[in-house]
C-alpha angles and dihedrals in degrees: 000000000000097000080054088065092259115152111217154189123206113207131204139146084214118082093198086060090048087051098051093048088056091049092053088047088058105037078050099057094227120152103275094204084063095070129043125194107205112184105223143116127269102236101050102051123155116201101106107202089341100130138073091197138355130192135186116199145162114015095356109105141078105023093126127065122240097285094046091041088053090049086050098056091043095052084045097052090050090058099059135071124242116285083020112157121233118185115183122192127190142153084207099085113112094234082067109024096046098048089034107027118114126211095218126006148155132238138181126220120184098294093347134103121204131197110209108194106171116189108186120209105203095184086069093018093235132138117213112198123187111204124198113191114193126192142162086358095304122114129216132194136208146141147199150180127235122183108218117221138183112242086240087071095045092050083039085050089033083053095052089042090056105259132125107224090224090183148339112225128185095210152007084263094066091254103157116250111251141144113320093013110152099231136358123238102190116188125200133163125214117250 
């Protein structure tokens, strides 16, 4: 998007991913004054009608129950203009994790192997993964929450926030969101 012409920010809560995205700027070659990486959280931004456009993709959802998630949606909408297009992406919506969503799995990275093992909670409708990443015969440990919601909660959260959910797609290909889909691409528009 950079090389489009497309200012941007980069938000986390963790400094180590701020840093790496500066690093790929940089081994890129990109223009570094394109894209600026802000430490904050989610739910507390202050840009108020700053941005043409936001997305929030890959592992980036759900880390926050339905009280945090709201505030998010909120921070966010106050971010954008008018007409200002959000897309979110995520694999964490109930309609996919819980269809597709293993309880213990393997994946390969490059040169680094990762253990997934989910155990959901459906009384709180949380899922706690503990990952173990293991390279170059060492081994790391971490773990995390996601709340899982239907996408009928997030377009019912994205309404009270101001945005009007425009379409659910299951792809990049345009394919609809539905039951077993692998991801969701969820498109709004600010009001």
């Amino acid at each position: 998007m950079v090389q489009a012409g497309y200012k941007m920010t980069g938000l986390d809560y963790c400094q180590e991913f701020l840093d790496d995205g500066t690093k790929t700027v940089k081994s890129a070659k990109l223009k570094g004054s394109a894209i600026q990486f802000v430490h904050g959280d989610m739910r507390k931004v202050s840009f108020k009608n700053k941005f043409d456009g936001a997305f929030c993709f890959g592992n980036s959802f759900g880390y926050f129950n339905r009280t945090g998630t709201e505030q998010m949606f909120k921070s966010l909408g106050e971010c954008l203009k008018p007409g200002a297009k959000f897309v979110l992406e995520s694999i964490m919506f109930a309609e996919t994790f819980l269809v597709n969503g293993a309880e213990r799995e393997w994946v390969r990275v490059g040169d680094m192997y990762m253990l997934i093992e989910n155990q959901y909670d459906p009384r709180e409708s949380c899922v706690q993964t503990d990952y173990t990443f293991i390279r170059d015969g060492k081994e790391e440990s971490r773990s995390a929450t996601h709340w899982i919601y239907t996408s009928g909660e997030v377009c019912s959260m994205l309404s009270k926030a101001g945005f009007n959910v425009c379409d659910l797609f299951g792809s990049l290909d345009y394919d609809p969101y539905e039951l077993g889909s692998d991801r969701i691409l969820l498109l709004a528009e600010k009001e």
